[in-house]
N, C-alpha and C positions, 0 to 999 in steps of 0.2 A: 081632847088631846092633853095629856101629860107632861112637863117640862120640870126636869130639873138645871139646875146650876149651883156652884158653889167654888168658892173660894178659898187657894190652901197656901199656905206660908208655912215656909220651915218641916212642910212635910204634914200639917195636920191641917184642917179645915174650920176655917175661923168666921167662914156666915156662905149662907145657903137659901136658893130659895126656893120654891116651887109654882109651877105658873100651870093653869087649866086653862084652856082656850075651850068655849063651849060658846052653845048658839042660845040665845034668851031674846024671846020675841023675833024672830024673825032675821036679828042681828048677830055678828059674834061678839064673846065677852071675853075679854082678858083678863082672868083674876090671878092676883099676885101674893103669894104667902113666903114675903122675906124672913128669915131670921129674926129677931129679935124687935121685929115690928108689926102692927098691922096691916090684915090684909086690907088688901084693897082690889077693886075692880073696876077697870077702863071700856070701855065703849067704842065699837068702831066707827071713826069717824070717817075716813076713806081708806078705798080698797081699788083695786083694780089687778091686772093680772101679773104685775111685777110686783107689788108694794103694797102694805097694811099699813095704816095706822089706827090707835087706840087713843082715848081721850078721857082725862076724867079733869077736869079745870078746877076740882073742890080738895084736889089731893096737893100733899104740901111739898112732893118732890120726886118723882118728875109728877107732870101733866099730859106726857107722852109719851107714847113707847110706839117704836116704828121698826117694820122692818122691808128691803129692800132687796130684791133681786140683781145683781150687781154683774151679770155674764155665767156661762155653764157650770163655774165650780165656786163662784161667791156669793158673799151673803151681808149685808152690813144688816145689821142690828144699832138700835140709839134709844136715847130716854133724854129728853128735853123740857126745860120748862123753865119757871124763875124760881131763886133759891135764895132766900134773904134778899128779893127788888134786884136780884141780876138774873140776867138771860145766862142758861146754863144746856149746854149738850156735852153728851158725851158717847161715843161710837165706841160700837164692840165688831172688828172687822171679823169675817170669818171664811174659811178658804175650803175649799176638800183637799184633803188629803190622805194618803193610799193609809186602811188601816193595816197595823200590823200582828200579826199573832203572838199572843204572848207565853211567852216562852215555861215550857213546863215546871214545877217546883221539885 
């Protein structure tokens, strides 16, 4: 599976990243191709039928990436770890909502 993201201020797009969710040995992988960084690739550490998590403890920020089934239209998303010797999270909540069509040019 395929994932994009990316992030736009002022109307243009200032970092982006691309994420492949595949299966390696028997496990899933989460690999991650941020912008203006290296990839990197996490390890599932647990899973169960609400919730992921990924692990990679050699990477320098995050060390986790989680995600969480949260009731029929939500979704939280996080990325955790320590950042400079501090404990650091950060939630990206996410909702459904009705798409809309966009409107002819």
């Amino acid at each position: 599976m395929l994932g994009t993201g990316r992030t736009v201020r002022d109307g243009r797009t200032v970092e982006y990243e691309f994420v492949l969710l595949r299966e390696d040995n028997g496990e899933l992988a989460y690999e991650a191709h941020p912008s203006g960084q290296p990839s990197a690739v996490f390890r599932t550490s647990a899973i169960d039928d609400a919730a992921v998590v990924f692990e990679n403890a050699e990477h320098d920020f995050p060390q986790r990436v989680g995600y969480e089934i949260r009731g029929a239209d939500s979704l939280l998303a996080w990325i955790d770890g320590k950042q400079n010797g501090q404990k650091r999270r950060i939630e990206f909540p996410y909702t459904r909502v009705p798409c809309a069509a966009a409107e002819p040019r």
